[in-house]
N, C-alpha and C positions, 0 to 999 in steps of 0.2 A: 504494500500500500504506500503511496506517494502523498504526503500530508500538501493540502492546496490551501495556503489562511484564508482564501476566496467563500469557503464552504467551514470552515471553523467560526464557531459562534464568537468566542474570546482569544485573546492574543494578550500575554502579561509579559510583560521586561521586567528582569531584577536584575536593578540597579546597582551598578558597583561591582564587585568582582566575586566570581562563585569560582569555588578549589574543583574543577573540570576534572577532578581524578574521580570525583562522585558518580555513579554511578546510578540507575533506574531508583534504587533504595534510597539512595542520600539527597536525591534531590526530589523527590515526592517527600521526603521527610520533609526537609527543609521548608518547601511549599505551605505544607499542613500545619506543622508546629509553628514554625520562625511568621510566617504572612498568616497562618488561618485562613487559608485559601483550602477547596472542596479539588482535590486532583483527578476525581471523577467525572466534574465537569467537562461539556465539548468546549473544552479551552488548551491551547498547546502555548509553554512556557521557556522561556526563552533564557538561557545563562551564559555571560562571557569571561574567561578567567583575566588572569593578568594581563595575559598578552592579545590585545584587538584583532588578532589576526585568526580565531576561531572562537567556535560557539556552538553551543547544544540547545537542541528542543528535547520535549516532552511533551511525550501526546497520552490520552487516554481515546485508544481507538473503538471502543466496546467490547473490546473480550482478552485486551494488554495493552500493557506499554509499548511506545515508541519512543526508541531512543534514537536520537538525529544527529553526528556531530559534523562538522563543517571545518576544514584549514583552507584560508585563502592563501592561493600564493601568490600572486599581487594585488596589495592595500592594505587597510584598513577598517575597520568599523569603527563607526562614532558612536560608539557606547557609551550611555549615561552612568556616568564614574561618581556623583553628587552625596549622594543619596542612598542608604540603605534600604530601597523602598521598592514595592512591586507596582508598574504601574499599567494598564491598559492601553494596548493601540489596536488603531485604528489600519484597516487593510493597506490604505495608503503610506502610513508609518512605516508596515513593515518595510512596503516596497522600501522606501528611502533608507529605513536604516541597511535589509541587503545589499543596496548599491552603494553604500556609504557613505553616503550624505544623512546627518544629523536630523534625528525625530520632530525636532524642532524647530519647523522652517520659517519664515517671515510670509508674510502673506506676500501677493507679487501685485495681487489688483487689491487695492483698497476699498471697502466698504465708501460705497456710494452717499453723498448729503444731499436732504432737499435744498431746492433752489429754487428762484424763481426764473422764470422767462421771457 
């Protein structure tokens, strides 16, 4: 099975750096105890270690785990380093954060003001 975020209800980042030696057990721990987060849920979880250049999912596909890990060999990820916190994105997110551009982006068109004419 090929995990699509397109068709996942939930998408959570935790923030800051997760010890990637963890394994299916350690990070469904961490999830449930550490956030109080339900790892049942149709939600896949996202963790990046030290080094920005790879990262793990976690899926709960209805009968196991999926365990996902990723090494880029050119770039990057703008992983939010801030913050010990788990936070929800949006499908769009993810795209940016895969491509490595920051979760965070600036809007490009600005909200529109009444005017007169």
């Amino acid at each position: 099975m090929l995990l699509n975020f397109q068709t996942v209800h939930h998408v959570f980042i935790v923030c800051g750096k997760t010890d990637l030696r963890k394994g299916i057990d350690g990070l469904a721990s961490l999830i449930q105890h550490t956030y109080d987060l339900d790892i049942y849920q149709d939600a896949a979880f996202l963790f990046c270690g030290q080094r920005s250049d790879r990262f793990k999912i976690l899926y709960w596909d209805g009968d196991g785990f999926l365990l996902c890990y990723k090494r880029l060999e050119n770039g990057t990820l703008k992983w939010p380093r801030k913050k010990e916190e788990v936070r929800s994105l949006t499908a769009q997110q993810v795209r940016w954060l895969l491509e490595g551009l920051s979760i965070d982006q600036p809007k490009a068109i600005l909200s529109g003001s009444k005017g007169t004419f």
